[in-house]
C-alpha positions in Angstrom: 86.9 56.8 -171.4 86.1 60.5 -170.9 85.9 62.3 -167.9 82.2 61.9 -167.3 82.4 58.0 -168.0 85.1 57.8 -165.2 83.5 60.5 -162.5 79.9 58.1 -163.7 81.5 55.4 -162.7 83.2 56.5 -159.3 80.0 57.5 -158.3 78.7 54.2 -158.8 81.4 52.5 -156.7 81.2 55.1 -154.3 77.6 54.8 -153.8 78.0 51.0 -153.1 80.2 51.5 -150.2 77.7 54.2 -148.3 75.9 53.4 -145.5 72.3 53.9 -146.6 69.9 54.7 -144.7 66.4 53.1 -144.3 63.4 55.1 -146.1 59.8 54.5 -145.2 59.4 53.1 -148.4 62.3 50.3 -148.0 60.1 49.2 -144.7 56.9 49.1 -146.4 59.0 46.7 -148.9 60.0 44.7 -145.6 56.8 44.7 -144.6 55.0 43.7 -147.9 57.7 40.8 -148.3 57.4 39.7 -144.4 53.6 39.4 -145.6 53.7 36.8 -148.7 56.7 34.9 -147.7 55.8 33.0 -145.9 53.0 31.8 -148.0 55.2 31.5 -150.8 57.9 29.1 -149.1 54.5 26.7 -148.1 52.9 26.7 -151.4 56.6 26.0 -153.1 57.7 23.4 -150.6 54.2 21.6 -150.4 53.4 21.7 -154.0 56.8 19.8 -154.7 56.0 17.2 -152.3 52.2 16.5 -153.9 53.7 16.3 -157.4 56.5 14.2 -156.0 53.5 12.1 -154.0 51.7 12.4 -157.3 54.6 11.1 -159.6 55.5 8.2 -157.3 51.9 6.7 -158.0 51.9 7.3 -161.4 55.3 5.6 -161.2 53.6 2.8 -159.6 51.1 2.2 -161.9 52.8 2.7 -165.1 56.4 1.0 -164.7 57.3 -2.7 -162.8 59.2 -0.2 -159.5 56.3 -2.3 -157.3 56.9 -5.6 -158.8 61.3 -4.7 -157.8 59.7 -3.4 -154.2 57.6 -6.7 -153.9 54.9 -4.1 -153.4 51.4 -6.6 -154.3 48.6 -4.9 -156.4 50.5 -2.0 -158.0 47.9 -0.6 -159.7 45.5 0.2 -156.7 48.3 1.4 -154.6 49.9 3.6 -157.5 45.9 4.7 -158.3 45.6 6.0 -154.1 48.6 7.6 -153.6 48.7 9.4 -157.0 45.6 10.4 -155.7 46.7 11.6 -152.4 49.3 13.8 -154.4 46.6 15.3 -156.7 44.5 16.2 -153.1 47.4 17.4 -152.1 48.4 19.6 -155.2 44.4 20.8 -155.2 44.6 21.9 -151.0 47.9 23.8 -152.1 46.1 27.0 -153.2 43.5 27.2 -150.6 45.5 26.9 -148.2 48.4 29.3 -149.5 45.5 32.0 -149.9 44.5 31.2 -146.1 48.2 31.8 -145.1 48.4 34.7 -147.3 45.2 36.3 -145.9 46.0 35.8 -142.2 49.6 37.7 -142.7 47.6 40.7 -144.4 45.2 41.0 -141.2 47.9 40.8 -139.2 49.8 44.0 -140.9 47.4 45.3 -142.9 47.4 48.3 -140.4 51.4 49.4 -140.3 51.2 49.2 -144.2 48.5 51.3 -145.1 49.8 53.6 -142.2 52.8 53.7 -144.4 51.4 53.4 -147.8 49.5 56.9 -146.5 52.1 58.4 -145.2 54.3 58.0 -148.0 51.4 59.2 -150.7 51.1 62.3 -148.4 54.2 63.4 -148.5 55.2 63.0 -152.0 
């Protein structure tokens, strides 16, 4: 390794042990991820549950699980929930983009305060 390589690579260590301190542009990044969070964790979280909702009626209607659970009529029960967990899978989006749009109202006015700010200066 030459002497550039190692000074390169002390400055890289180095830099990881600074304290750094915040820009405008790393709280515009806070703010931007404080707004679709949120959103993201419900649409992940409930779009698992419908296709697990979904799968456990197709479950029901294509294997004998109902006849082991003494569950009677398997196919009209498998049929309505798999049904609930397609509703549920089709609500997801709306509802993640009604989530989505209440957070930007909510800071839409810090961030393009920002956003401006940081436009101006550079």
């Amino acid at each position: 390794m030459n002497k550039n390589d190692q000074q390169f690579m002390a400055q890289k260590i180095r830099t990881q042990y600074m304290e750094k301190e915040a820009t405008e542009l790393d709280e515009l990044r806070e703010l931007d991820a404080k707004v679709k969070r949120p959103a993201n964790v419900f649409a992940y979280i409930f779009g698992s549950i419908s296709a697990i909702v979904m799968g456990a009626g197709m479950s029901l209607v294509m294997t004998d699980i109902g006849d082991m659970l003494s569950i009677p009529n398997t196919m009209v029960t498998g049929i309505v929930i798999g049904c609930v967990g397609m509703i549920m899978a089709l609500v997801n989006y709306p509802i993640f983009k009604g989530i989505l749009n209440s957070r930007k109202k909510k800071y839409s006015g810090r961030i393009l305060e920002l956003s401006e700010k940081i436009m101006k200066n550079n």
